[in-house]
C-alpha positions as CSV (number, residue, x, y, z in Angstrom):
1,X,-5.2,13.1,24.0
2,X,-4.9,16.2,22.0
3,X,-3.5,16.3,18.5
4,X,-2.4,19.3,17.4
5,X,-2.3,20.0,13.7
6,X,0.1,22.6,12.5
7,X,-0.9,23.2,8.7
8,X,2.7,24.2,6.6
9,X,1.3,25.6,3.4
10,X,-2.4,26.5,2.6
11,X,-1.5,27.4,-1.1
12,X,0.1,25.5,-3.8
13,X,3.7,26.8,-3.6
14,X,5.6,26.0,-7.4
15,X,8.1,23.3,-6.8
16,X,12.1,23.7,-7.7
17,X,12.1,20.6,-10.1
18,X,15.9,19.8,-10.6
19,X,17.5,16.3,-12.2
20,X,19.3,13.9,-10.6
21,X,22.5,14.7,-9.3
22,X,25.1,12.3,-11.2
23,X,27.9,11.6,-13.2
24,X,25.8,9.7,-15.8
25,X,22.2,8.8,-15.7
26,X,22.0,5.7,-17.4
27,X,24.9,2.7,-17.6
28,X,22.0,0.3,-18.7
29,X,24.8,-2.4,-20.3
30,X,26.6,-2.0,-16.7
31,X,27.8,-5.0,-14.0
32,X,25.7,-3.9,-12.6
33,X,23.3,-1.4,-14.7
34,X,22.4,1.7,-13.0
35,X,20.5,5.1,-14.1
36,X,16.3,4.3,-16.0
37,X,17.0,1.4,-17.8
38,X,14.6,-1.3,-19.4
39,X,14.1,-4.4,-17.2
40,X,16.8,-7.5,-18.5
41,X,14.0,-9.2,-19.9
42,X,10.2,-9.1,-19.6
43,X,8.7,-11.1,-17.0
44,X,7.4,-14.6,-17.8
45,X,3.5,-15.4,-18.0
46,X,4.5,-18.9,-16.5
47,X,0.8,-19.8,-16.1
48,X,-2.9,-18.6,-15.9
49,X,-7.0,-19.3,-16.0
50,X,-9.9,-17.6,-17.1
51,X,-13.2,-17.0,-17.0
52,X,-14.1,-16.3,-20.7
53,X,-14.6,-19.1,-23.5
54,X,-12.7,-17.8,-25.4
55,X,-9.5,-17.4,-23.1
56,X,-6.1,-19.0,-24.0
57,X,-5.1,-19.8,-20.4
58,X,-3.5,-23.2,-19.6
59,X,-5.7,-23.1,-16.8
60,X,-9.4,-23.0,-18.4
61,X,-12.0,-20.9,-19.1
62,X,-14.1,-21.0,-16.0
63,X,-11.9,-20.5,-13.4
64,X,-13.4,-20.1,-9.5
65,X,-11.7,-18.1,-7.4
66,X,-13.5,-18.6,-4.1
67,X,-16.6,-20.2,-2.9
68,X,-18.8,-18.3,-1.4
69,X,-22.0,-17.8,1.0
70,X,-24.9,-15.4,1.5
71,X,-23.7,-12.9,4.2
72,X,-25.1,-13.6,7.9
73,X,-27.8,-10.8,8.6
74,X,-26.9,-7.7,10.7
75,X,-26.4,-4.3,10.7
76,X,-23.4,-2.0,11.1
77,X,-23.2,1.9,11.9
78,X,-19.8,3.7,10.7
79,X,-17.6,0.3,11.3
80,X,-17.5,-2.9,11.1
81,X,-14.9,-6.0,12.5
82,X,-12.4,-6.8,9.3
83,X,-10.3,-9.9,9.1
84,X,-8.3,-10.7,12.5
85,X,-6.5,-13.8,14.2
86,X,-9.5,-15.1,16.0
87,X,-11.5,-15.4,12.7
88,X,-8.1,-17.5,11.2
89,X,-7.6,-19.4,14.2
90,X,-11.1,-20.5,14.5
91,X,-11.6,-21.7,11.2
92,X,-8.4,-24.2,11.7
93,X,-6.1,-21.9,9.5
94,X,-3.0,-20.4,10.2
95,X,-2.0,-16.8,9.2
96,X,1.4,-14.7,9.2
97,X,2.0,-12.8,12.4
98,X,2.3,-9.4,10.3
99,X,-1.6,-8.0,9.2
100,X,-0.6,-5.4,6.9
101,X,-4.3,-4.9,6.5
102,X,-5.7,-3.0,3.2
103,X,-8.8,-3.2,1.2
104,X,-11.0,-2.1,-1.9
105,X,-14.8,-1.0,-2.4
106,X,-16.8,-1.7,-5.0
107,X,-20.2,-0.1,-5.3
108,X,-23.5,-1.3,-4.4
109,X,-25.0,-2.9,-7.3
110,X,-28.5,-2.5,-9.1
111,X,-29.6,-5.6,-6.8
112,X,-28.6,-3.7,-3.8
113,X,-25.1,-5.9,-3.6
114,X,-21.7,-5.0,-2.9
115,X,-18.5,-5.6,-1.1
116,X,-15.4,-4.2,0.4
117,X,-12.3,-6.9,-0.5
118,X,-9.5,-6.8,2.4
119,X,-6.4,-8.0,2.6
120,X,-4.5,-9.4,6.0
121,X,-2.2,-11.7,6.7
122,X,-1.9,-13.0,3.5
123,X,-5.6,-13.5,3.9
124,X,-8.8,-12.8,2.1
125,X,-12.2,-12.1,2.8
126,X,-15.2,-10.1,0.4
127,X,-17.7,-7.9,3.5
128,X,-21.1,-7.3,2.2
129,X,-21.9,-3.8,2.6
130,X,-25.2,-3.6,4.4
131,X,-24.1,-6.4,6.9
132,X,-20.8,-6.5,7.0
133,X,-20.5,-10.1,7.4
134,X,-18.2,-12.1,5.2
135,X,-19.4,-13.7,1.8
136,X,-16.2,-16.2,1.1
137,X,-16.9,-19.5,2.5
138,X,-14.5,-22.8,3.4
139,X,-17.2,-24.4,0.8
140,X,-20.6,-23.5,-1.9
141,X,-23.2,-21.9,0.4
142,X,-21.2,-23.4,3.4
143,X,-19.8,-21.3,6.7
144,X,-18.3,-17.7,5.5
145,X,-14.5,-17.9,6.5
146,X,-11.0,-16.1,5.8
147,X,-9.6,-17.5,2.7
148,X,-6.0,-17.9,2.2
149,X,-4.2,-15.5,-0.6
150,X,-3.2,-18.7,-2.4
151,X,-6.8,-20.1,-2.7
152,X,-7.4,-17.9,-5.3
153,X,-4.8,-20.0,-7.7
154,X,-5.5,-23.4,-6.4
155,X,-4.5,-26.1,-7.3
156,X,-3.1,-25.7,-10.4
157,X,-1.9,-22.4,-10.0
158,X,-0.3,-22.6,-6.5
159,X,2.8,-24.8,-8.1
160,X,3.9,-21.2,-9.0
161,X,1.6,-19.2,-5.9
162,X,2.4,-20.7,-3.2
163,X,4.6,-19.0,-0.8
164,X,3.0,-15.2,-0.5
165,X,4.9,-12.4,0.6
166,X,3.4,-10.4,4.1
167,X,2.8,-7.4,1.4
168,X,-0.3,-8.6,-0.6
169,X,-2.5,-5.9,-2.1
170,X,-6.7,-6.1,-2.4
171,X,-8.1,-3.3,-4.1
172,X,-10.8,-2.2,-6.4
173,X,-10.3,-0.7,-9.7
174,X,-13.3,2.1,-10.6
175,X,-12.2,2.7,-14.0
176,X,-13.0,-1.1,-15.2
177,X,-14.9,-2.0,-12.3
178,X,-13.3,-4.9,-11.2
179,X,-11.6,-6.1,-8.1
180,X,-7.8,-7.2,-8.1
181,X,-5.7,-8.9,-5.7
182,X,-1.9,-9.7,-5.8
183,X,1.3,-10.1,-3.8
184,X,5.0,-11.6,-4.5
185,X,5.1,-15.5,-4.2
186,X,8.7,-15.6,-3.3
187,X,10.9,-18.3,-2.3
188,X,14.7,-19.3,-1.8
189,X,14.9,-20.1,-5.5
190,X,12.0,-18.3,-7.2
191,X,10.4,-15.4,-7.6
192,X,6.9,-14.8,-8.7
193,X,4.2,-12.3,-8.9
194,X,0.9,-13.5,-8.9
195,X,-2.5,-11.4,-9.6
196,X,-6.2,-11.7,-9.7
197,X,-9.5,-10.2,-11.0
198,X,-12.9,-10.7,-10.7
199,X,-14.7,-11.5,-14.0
200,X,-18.0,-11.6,-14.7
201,X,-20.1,-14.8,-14.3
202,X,-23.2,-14.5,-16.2
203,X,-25.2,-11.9,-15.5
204,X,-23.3,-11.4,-12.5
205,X,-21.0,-8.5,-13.1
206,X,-17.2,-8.2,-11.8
207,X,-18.1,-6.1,-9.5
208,X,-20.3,-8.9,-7.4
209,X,-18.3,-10.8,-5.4
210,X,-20.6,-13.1,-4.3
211,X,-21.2,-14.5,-7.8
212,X,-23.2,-17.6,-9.4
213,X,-24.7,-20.6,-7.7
214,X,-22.0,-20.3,-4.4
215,X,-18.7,-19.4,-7.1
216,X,-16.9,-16.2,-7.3
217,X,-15.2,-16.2,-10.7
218,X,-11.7,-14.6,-11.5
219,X,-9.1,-14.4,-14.1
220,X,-5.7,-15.4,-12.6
221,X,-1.9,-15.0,-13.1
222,X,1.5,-16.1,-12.3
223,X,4.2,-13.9,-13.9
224,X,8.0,-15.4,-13.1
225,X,10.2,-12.6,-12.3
226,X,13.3,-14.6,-12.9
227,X,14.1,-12.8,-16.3
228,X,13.0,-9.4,-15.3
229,X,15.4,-8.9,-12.2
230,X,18.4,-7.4,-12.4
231,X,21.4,-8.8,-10.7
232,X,24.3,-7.6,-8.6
233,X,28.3,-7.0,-9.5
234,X,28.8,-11.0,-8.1
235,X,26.0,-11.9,-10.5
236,X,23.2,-12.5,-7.6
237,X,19.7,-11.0,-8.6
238,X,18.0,-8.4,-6.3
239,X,15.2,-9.3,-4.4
240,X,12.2,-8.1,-4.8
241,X,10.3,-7.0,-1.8
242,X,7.4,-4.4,-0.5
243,X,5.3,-4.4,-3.8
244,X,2.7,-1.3,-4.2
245,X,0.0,-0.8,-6.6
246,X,-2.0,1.5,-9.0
247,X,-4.8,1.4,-11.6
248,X,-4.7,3.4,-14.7
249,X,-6.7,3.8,-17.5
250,X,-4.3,1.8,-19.8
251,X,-2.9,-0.7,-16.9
252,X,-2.3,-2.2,-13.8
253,X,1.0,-0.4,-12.0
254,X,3.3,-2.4,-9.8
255,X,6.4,-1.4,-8.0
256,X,9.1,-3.2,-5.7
257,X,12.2,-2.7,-4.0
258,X,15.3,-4.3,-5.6
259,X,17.5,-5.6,-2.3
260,X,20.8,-7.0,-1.9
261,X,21.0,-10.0,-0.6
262,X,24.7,-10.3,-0.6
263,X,24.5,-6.3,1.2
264,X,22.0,-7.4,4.0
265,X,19.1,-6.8,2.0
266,X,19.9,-3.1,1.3
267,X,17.9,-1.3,-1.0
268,X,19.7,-0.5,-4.0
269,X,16.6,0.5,-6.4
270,X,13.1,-0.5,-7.4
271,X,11.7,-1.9,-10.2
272,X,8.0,-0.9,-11.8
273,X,6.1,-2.7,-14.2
274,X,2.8,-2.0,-16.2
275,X,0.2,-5.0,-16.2
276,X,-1.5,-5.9,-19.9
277,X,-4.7,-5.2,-17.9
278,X,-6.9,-5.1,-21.0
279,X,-6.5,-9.2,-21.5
280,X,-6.3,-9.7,-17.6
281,X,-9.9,-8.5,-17.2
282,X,-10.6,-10.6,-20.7
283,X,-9.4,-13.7,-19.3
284,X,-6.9,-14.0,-22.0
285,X,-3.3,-15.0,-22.4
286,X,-1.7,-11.4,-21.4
287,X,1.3,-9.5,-23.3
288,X,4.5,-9.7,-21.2
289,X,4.4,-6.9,-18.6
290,X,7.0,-3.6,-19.4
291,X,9.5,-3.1,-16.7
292,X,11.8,-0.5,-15.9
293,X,14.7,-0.5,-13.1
294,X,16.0,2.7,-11.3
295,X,19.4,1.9,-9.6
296,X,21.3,5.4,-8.9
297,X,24.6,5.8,-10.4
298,X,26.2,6.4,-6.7
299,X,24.8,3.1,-5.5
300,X,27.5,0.8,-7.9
301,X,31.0,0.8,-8.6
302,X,34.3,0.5,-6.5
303,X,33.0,3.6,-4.8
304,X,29.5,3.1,-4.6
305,X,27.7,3.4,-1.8
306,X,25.9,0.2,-2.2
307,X,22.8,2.5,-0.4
308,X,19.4,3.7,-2.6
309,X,18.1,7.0,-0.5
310,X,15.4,6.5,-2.3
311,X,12.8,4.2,-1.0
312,X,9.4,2.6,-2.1
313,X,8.1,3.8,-5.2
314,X,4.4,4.6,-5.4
315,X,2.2,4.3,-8.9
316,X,-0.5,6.6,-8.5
317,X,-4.2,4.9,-7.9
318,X,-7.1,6.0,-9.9
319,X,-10.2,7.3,-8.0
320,X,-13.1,9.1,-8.8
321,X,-15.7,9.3,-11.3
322,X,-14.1,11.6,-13.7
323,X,-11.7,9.6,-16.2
324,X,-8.5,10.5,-16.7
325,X,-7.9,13.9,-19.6
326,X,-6.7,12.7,-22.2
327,X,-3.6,15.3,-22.1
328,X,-2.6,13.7,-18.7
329,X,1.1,13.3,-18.5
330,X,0.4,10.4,-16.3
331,X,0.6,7.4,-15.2
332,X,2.2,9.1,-12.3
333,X,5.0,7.7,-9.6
334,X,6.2,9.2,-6.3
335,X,9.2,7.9,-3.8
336,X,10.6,9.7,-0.3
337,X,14.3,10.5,-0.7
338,X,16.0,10.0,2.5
339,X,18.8,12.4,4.1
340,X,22.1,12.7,3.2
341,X,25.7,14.1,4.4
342,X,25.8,17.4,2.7
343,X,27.2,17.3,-0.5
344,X,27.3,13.8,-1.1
345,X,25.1,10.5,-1.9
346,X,26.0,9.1,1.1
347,X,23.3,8.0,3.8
348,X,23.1,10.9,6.5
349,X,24.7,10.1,10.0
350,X,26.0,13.8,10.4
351,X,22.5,15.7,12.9
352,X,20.4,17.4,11.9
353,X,19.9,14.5,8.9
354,X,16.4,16.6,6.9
355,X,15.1,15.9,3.7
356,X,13.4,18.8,1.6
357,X,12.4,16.3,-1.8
358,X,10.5,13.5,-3.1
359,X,11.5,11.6,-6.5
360,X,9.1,11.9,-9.3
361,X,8.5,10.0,-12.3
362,X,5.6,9.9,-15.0
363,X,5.6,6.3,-17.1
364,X,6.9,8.4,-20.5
365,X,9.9,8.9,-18.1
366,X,10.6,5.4,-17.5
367,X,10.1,4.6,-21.1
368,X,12.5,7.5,-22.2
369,X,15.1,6.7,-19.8
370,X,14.2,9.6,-17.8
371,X,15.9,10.8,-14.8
372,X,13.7,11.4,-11.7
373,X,12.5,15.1,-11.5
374,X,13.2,16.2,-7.9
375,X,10.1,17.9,-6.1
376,X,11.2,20.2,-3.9
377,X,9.4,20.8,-0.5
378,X,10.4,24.2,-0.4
379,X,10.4,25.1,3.1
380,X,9.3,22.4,4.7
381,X,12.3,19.9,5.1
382,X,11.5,16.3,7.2
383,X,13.7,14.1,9.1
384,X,12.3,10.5,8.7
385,X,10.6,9.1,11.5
386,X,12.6,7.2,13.6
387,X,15.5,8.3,11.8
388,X,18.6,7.0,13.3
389,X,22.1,8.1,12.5
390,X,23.8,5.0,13.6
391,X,21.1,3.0,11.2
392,X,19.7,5.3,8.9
393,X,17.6,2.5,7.9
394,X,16.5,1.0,11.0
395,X,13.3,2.6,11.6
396,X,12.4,1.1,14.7
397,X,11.1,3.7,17.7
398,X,7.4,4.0,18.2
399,X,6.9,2.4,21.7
400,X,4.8,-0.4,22.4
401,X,2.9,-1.0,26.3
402,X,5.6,-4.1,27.0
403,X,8.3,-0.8,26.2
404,X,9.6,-2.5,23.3
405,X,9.4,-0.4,19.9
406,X,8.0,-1.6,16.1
407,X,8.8,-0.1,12.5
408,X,8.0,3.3,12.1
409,X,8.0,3.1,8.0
410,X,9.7,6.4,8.5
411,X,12.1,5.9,5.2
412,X,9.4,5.4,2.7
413,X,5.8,7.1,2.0
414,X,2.6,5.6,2.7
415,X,0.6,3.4,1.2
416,X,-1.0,4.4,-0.9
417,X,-0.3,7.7,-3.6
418,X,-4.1,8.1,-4.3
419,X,-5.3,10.2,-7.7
420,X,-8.7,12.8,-8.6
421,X,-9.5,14.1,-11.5
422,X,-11.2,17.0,-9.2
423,X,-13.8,19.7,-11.0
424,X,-13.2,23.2,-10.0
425,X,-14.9,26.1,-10.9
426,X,-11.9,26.3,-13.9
427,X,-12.5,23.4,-14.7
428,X,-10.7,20.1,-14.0
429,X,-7.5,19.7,-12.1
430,X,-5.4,16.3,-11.6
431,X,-4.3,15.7,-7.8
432,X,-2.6,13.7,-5.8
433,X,-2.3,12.6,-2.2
434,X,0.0,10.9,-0.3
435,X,1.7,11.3,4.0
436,X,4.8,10.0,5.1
437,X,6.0,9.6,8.8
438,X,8.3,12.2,10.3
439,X,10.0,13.0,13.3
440,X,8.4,15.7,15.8
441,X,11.0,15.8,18.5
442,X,14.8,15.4,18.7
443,X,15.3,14.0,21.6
444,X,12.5,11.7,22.2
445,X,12.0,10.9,18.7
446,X,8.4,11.1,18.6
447,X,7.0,11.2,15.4
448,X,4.0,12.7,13.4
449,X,2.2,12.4,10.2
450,X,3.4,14.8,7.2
451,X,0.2,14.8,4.7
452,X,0.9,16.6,1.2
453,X,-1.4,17.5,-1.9
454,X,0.5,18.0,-5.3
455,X,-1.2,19.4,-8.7
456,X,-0.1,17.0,-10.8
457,X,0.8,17.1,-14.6
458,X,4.6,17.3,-16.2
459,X,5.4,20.0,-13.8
460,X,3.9,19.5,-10.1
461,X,3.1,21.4,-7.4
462,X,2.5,21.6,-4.1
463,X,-1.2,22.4,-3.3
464,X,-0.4,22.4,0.4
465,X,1.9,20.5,3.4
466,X,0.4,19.8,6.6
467,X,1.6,18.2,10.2
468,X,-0.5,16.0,12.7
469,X,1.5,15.6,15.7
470,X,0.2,15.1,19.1
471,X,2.8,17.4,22.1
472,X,0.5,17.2,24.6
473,X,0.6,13.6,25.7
474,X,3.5,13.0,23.4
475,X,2.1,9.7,21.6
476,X,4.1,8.7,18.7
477,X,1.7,8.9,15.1
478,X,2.6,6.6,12.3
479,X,1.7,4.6,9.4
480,X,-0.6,6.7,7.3
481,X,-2.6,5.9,4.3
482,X,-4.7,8.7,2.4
483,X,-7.6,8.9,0.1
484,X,-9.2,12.1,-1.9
485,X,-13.1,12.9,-2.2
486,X,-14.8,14.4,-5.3
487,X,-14.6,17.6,-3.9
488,X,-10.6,17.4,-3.1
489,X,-10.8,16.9,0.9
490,X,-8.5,14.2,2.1
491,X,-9.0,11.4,4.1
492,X,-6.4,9.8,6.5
493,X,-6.0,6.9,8.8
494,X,-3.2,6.5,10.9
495,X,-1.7,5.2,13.9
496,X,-1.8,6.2,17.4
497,X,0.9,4.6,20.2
498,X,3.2,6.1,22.5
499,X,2.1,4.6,26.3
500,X,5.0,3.0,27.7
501,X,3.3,0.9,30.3
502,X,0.1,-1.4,30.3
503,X,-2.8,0.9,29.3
504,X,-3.4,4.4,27.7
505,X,-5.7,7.0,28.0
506,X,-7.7,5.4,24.8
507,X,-7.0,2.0,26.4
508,X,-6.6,0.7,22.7
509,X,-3.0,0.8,22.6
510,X,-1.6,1.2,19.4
511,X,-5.1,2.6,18.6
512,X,-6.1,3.8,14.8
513,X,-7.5,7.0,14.1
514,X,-8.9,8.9,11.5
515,X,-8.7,12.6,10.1
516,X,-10.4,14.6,7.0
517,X,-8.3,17.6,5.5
518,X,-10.4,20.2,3.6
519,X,-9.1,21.2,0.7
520,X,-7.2,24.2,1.9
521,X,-5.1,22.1,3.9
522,X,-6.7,22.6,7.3
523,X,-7.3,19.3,9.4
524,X,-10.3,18.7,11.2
525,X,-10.5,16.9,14.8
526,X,-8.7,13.3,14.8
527,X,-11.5,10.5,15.6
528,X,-10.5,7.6,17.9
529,X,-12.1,4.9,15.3
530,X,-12.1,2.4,18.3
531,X,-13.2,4.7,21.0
532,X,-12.3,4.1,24.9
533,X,-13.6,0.3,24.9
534,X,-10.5,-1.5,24.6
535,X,-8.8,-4.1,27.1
536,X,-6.7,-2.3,29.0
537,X,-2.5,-3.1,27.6
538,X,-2.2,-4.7,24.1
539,X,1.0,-6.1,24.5
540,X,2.5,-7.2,21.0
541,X,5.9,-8.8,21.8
542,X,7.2,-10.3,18.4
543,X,8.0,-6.6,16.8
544,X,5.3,-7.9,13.8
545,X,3.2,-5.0,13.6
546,X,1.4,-4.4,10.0
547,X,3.9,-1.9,7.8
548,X,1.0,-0.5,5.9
549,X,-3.3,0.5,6.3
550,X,-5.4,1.9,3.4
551,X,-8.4,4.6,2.7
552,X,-10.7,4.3,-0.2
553,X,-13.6,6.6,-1.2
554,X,-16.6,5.4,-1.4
555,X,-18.4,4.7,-5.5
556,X,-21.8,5.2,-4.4
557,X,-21.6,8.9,-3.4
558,X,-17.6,9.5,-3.7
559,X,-17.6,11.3,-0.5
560,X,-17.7,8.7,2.1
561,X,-14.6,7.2,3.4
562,X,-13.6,3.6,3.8
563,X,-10.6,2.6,5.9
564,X,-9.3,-0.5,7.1
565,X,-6.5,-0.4,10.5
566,X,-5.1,-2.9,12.3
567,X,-5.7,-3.1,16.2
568,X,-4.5,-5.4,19.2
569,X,-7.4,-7.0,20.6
570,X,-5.9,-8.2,23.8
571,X,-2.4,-9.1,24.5
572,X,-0.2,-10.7,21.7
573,X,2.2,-12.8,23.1
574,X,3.5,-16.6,23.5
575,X,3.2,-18.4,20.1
576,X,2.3,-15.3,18.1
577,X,6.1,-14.7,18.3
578,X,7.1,-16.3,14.6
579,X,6.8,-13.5,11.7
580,X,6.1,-16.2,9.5
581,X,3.1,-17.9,11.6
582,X,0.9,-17.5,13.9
583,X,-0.8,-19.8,16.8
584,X,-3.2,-19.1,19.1
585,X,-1.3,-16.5,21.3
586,X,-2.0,-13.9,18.2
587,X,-4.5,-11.2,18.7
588,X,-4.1,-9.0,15.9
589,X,-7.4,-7.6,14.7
590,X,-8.4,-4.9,12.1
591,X,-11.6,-2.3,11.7
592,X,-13.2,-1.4,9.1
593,X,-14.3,2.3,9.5
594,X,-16.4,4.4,7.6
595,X,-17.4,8.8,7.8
596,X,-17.9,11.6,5.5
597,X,-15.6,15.0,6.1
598,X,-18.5,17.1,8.2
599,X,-20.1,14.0,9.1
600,X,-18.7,11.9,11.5
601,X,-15.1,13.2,10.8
């Protein structure tokens, strides 16, 4: 297979930065509100525990996340085997059928420690770095094993944690050095988000996941959304769904979908809140988070088109070794806007449906009641992969070997929007990264990878747009995730599926691969992560392919790159077919990858 990479822009190009097209922007004492508006209430802190003697928390003051092991020996060159099915299955557990695999590094410590924390199917599990075998265990110093999400707030905590979301997020924060993970608890009547992060135990920093005497030690929280959510014209509150993250300097950033439950879960807006992540890293009884709702104008009223075009919004996710300026107009946001029939708000069914902008926010916006400024992709408009005008929404087209199709993610960007403070010969210059997946071909719909780089600041720019598509064996390219270096080059895993019977070329089948983008825009040559050793055929029949991957860069050097992707090790068929659990039919499996641009990749 040959990708070919077709690079748009190799030059940042000024942006057209226009406001929102609308009557008013902001109805905020509405039924229903629409335009920026302040959340209906704070969420709740409806419970927490800490690891600090002096914390407030209902829940104590040296609270254990997870037990834990020392790692197995071994040794591991450029990847290692993440969290899969097999791993869950043979510990007696049972996982969700959807992997939506992501992760965080830490460094490697001044006692040669360190792990990288991944998320998948709404489980958890800490992989030493020079082994890459698993340090939580099912007990203190017992057998290392995948540890359910809602360990981390058991038992007390899991009155309020108990039923995770398939979205959960693991990552590392390098400002404060500290791990966090977190994911909507969400239920038929309740809706909670619920958050951790490692805390010190002795003179075991955060940052050392295996912690003290067997015990990894975090600071946890359940926040009740019930107060924060705004509701519909009957009076029914959105749902909150998809929920994305990013570290700041001054918080942690969340984001999620509002959806309409009485609409068939249509998404009508999104709703973004900043974490008191000074007392969450304390231990302490936290300040209620600040929320803000976007709802467009055109989306209420008699006439409304009960439709948001724009989907998913992305905080921007600190990383680097060079903090923050203090003149930064950040914290930063980015959401895709989705076509729409010329002239009007309404979802586009009229071909050629293209999008040429993205919806940007900073969180002085939000506060101020700000509209979106529109970024402008000047020249280089997009049609949303799998875009269909019959279902603008139903992103369903890249093929699988059985020759059915899963999710595309085609209406929103990837996780995640990654942020570098980058030093130039001028001195330093605030970026950011993100890709999205688009549509290559009309008529087949085959679809690529869109990568952009934006100078960030109250004005953005485009530093460059580039295209990874593959038209020579036509396989279909999808769900992206990016990551920057200190030097500016990008970093992106992705997708790779397209054979439409039992088998491909790259016998993995859909296969992950990675790609490194200097920082003129050019990409280098795509690396198959898993290589020609597959089973021949991964057959996935329940549709419950993962909806999002992730890349981090590396704290010891800030050049390597860390990526976890999901994989089908084997046929996934018979009792894998639930999206809510799994038996032992499921072969979902994700790899942990690591290369340096120019070395490896």
């Amino acid at each position: 297979m040959r990708i070919r990479i077709l690079a748009l822009s190799a030059v940042f190009i000024a942006c057209m930065l226009v406001g929102m097209k609308s009557a008013a922007q902001n109805n905020c004492g509405g039924n229903p509100a629409y335009g920026t508006c302040p959340a209906p209430a704070p969420p709740t802190l409806a419970w927490c525990a800490g690891n600090n003697a002096a914390s407030t928390c209902a829940g104590g003051t040296s609270w254990v996340g997870f037990d834990t092991t020392t790692p197995a020996a071994g040794s591991w060159t450029n990847q290692f085997e993440g969290l899969d099915a097999a791993s869950i299955t043979n510990a007696g557990l049972v996982s969700s059928a959807q992997a939506d695999p992501n992760g965080g590094l830490g460094p490697t410590n001044a006692s040669g420690t360190g792990q990288y924390l991944q998320f998948a199917g709404n489980f958890i599990q800490a992989f030493d770095r020079k082994t890459g075998n698993g340090v939580l265990a099912n007990k203190v110093s017992g057998t290392a094993a995948p540890q359910p999400i809602t360990t981390l707030f058991a038992p007390h905590g899991t009155a309020f944690c108990a039923a995770p979301a398939l979205d959960g997020i693991a990552s590392y924060d390098r400002i404060d050095g500290v791990f966090f993970i977190g994911n909507l608890f969400t239920s038929s009547s309740s809706n909670y988000f619920c958050a951790g992060v490692s805390a010190p135990s002795g003179a075991v920093p955060a940052n050392n996941l295996q912690g003290v005497n067997g015990q990894s030690h975090w600071n946890v929280y359940a926040y009740n959304l019930a107060s924060a959510l705004p509701k519909n014209k009957s009076g029914v509150s959105y749902f909150p769904d998809y929920v994305r993250f990013g570290s700041w300097s001054d918080g942690f950033y969340i984001a999620f979908d509002l959806e309409d439950k009485s609409a068939n879960f249509d998404i009508v807006g999104f709703e973004v809140c900043k974490l008191d992540k000074a007392d969450m890293i304390a231990g302490l009884s936290t300040n209620p988070p600040s929320c803000f709702t976007y709802i467009p104008s055109y989306v209420v009223g008699a006439a409304g088109t009960d439709k948001s075009l724009i989907h998913t919004l992305l905080p921007a996710d600190f990383e680097g070794s060079n903090p923050i300026p203090s003149n930064t107009a950040g914290e930063y946001f980015l959401a895709q806007i989705n076509p729409s029939n010329p002239g009007t708000n309404n979802q586009c069914k009229q071909a050629p449906c293209t999008s040429a902008q993205f919806a940007f926010w900073t969180w002085s916006g939000f506060v101020n009641g700000a509209a979106p400024t529109m970024l402008a992709l000047k020249f280089h408009p997009f049609t949303p992969g799998c875009y269909n005008t019959n279902q603008p929404f139903n992103t369903y087209c890249v093929p699988e070997p059985y020759g059915g199709v899963i999710d595309g993610l085609g209406d929103r960007l990837g996780y995640r929007l990654a942020y570098r403070n980058v030093s130039g010969t001028s001195g330093n210059t605030e970026y950011l990264a993100v890709a999205n997946t688009v549509q290559e071909m009309t008529n087949t719909k085959r679809t690529g990878i869109r990568y952009y780089k934006f100078r960030a600041g109250v004005a953005p720019a485009v530093q460059f747009i580039g295209d990874l598509q593959d038209s020579t064996d036509n396989y279909f390219l999808s769900m992206p995730s990016v990551a920057m270096d200190k030097t500016g080059n990008l970093g992106i895993t992705y997708t790779v599926t397209g054979s439409t019977s039992r088998g491909s070329a790259n016998n993995y089948d859909p296969s992950p691969y990675f790609v490194t983008v200097d920082t003129l825009g050019n990409a280098g040559t795509p690396v198959p992560i898993l290589g020609n050793t597959g089973v021949s055929g991964q057959d996935e029949t329940d549709e419950s392919w993962g909806e999002y991957v992730s890349v981090s860069s590396d704290p010891n050097d800030d050049l390597t790159f860390w990526s976890v992707s999901e994989y089908m090790n084997g046929d996934q068929v018979g009792n894998c077919s639930s999206k809510l659990h799994v038996g032992t039919g499921c072969t979902w499996a994700s790899r942990i990858h690591t290369c340096q641009k120019g070395n490896g990749c």
